[in-house]
N, C-alpha and C positions, 0 to 999 in steps of 0.2 A: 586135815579137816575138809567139810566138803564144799562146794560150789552153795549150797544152803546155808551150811553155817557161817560160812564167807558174809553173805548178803543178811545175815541176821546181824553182823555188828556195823550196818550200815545206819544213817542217821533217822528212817522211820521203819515202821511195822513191815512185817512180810505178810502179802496178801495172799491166802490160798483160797481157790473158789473149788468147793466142794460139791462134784457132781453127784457124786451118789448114786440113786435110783429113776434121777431124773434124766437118763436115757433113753427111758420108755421102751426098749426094746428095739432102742432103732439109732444105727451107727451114724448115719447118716445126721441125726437129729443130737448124736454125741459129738460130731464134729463140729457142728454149728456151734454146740453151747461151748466148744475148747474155743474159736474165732469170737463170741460174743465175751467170753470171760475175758480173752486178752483185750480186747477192745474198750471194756470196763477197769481196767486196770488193774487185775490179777497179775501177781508176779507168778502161781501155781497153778496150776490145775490138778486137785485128786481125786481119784478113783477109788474103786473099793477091791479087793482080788480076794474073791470067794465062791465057791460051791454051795448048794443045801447043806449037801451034805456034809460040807467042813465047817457047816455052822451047828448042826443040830441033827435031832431024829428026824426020820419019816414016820411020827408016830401020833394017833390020835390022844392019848391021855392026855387028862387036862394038863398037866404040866407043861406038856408044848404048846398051850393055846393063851394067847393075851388077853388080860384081863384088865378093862378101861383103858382111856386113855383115844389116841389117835389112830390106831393098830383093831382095837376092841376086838375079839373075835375072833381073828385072823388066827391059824396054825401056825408058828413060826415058819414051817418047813415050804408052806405055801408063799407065804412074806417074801422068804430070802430067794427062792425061785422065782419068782416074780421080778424081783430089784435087781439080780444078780447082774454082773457086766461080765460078758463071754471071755473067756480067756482069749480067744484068738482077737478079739478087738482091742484087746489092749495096746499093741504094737500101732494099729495106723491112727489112736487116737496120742502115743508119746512121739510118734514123728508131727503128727498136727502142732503138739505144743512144743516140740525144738520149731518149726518151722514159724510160732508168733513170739517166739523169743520168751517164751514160760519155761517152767519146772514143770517135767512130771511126776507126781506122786502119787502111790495109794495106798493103804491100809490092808497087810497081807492079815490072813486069819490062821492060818496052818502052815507048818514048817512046808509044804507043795510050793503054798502062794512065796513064800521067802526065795526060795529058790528060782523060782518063775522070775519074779519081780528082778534080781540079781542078772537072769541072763538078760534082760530088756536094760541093763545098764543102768538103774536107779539109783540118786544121789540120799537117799533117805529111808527112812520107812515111817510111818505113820502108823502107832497105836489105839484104837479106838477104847474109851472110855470102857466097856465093858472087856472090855479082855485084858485090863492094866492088871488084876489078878491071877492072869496067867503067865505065870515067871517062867515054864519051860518055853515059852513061846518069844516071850521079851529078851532071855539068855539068848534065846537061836536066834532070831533078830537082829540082837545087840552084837554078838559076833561076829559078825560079818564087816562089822568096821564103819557101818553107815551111820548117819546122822538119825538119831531116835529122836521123833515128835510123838506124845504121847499124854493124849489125854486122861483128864481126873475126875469123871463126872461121877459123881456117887462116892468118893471115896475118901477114906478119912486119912489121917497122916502116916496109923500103921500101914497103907495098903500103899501109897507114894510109896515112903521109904522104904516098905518090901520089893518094890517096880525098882527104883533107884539103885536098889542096892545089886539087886537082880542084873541089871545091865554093867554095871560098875563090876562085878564079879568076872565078868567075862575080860574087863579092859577096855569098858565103852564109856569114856566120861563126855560121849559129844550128844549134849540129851538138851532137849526142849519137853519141859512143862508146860501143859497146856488147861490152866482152868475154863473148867465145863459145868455146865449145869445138863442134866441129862434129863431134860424136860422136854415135848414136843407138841408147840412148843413151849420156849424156857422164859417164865413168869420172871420181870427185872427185878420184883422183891427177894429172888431168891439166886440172886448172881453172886451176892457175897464178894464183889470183884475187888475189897482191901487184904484178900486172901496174898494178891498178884506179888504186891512187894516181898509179902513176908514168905511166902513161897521160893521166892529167888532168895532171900536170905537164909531160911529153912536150907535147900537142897543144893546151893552155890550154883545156879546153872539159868540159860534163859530161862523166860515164861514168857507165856501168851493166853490165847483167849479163842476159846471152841465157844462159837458160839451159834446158841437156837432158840434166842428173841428176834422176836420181829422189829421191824425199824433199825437202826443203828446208835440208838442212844447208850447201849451199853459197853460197843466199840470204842465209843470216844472217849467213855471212862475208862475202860480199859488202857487202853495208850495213853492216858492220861497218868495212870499210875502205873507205866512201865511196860506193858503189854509189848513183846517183840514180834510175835505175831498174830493176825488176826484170820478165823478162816471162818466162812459162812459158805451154807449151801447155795447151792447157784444152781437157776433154771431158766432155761429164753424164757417162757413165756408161763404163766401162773395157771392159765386155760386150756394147758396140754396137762394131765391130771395124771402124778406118778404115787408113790409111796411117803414120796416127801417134798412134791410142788407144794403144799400148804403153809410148810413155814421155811421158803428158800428164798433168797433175792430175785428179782432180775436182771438182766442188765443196768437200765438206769438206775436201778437202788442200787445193783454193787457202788457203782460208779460214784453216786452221791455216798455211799459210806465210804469209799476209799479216800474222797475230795475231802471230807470232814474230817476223818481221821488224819489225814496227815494236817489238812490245818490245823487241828486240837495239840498235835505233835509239835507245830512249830510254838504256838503262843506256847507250851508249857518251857521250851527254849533251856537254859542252863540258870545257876545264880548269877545274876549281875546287878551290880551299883555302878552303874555307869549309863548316863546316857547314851541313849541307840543312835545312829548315825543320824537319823531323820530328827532325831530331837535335840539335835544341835545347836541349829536356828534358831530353835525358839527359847533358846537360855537366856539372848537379850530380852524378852518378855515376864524374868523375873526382875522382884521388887531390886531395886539398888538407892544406895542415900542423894540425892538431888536437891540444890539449891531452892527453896520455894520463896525466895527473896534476895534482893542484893544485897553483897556481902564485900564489905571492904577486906584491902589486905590487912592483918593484922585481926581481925575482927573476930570475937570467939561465938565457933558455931552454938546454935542454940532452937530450941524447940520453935525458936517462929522464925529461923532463916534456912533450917534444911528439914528436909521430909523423906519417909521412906515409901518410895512407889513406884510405880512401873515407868520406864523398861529397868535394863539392867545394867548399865554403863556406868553406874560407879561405885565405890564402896558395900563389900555383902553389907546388909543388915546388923550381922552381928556384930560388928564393930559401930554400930550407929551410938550405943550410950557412952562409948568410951570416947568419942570423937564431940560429945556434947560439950563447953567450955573451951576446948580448944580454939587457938588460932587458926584463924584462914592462913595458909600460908603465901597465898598471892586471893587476887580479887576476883570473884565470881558474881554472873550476873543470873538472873531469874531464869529458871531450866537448864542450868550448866550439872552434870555429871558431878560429884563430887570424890574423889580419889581417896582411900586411906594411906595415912602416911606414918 
């Protein structure tokens, strides 16, 4: 198993901060965001490894051209040129992230990028939601031995389990699910995030959470119901203007959704009937049975010489009617503790 999946069965979420397109064409400005991600509490840093050309045509017909949305207009061919991250930048921005104690990851498109990514030493690969239909590409992927993260956005249960079965075929059962909403960005009516549990019981394997709402409110439900990782887009600064600064964090919001999420992680904690350590003390502050008058020895307790009230120093409550009629067994004065015996 690898150094990710390692750290996936650690006690809170894994954080991947996804750079994307928010390089803006400048490395420089790519190694900043891998220093501000760790610095916000990214355990990952991913990238993306792709051409135009290994995404799409260079062709005008409308079919390559986006229709509504955040995109509107745009030629795919033009888009993915534009976002793309150079192949040769990949190498000083995965030394940047060993060098703040991160993962690197990216999301290969074409058996080239698999192989690419492979010589750069990757502990993973990352599937993006539209390509979980591409099973010759999740096989070649999945082959390779690596940890498969692989998002779901758009996609119903045939198309999972055809993804699932697809890496499974090869001999790769080390797969994280990633529920997605492929929205940009992603409306929180439409997260569906009681998917998560039944997802991990569906396909037996982690899950997590791609997520592209804004704020962090759907993180903490996420982790709330199991979510093992979380990864959002991340960009320094929301005023440097990429393909996808509009719905990406920045530093202080990773920061605050990371703070959140794992405190969401702790209160949901394990099952316990036990008082927590801190709430020890304050067990003398429940009710217990106490004398409210003197009580000779011999003298049968009774509704006008004991009471049930605070603190806690003597007999539960529940034994207070059984204890009504009985003998004092020695003599108690007003405020004395009263003991079951």
């Amino acid at each position: 198993m690898s150094v990710i999946h390692d750290r996936l069965a650690a006690g809170r979420p894994y954080f991947i901060a996804e750079m994307s397109a928010n390089h803006g064409n400048d490395l420089d400005l790519a190694l900043r965001i891998v220093d501000a991600a760790a610095e916000a509490g990214a355990d990952c840093l991913k990238v993306q490894t792709y051409t135009a050309n290994s995404m799409t045509l260079d062709c005008d017909k409308e079919w390559f051209r986006i229709k509504g949305g955040l995109w509107d207009g745009r030629r795919l061919y033009e888009l993915y040129s534009e976002a793309s991250l150079p192949y040769e930048w990949h190498a000083p921005i995965c030394e940047r992230c060993v060098e703040r104690g991160m993962d690197f990851l990216s999301t290969p498109f074409d058996a080239d990028a698999v192989d690419f990514l492979l010589y750069l030493g990757v502990d993973a690969f990352k599937i993006a939601s539209f390509e979980l239909v591409d099973t010759p590409l999740l096989k070649y992927a999945a082959s390779k031995g690596k940890t498969m993260i692989v998002s779901t956005g758009m996609a119903s249960l045939e198309d999972i389990q055809d993804a699932v079965d697809a890496m499974r075929s090869v001999g790769n059962d080390d797969i994280v699910l990633l529920r997605c909403c492929s929205e940009y960005p992603a409306d929180l009516a439409d997260m569906n995030l009681a998917s998560i549990p039944d997802m991990a019981r569906r396909f037996g394997c982690h899950v997590g959470f791609s997520d592209h709402s804004m704020g962090h409110t759907a993180d903490i439900v996420a982790a709330a119901l199991g979510a093992r990782v979380i990864e959002k887009h991340f960009c320094l600064d929301k005023d440097i203007k990429t393909a996808d600064s509009a719905f990406s964090m920045t530093p202080a919001e990773f920061r605050a959704m990371v703070d959140a999420v794992n405190a969401a992680v702790a209160a949901v904690g394990t099952p316990c009937y036990e008082p927590s350590t801190k709430e020890v003390s304050n067990l003398a502050f429940r009710r217990s049975v106490f004398a409210c008058a003197d009580i000779a020895e011999g003298e049968s307790f009774s509704l006008e010489n004991i009471r049930v009230v605070r603190p806690g120093y003597g007999a539960k409550p529940k034994y207070y009617e059984e204890m009504l009629g009985t003998p004092a067994d020695r003599a108690y004065s007003f405020g004395d503790p009263i003991p079951y015996r």
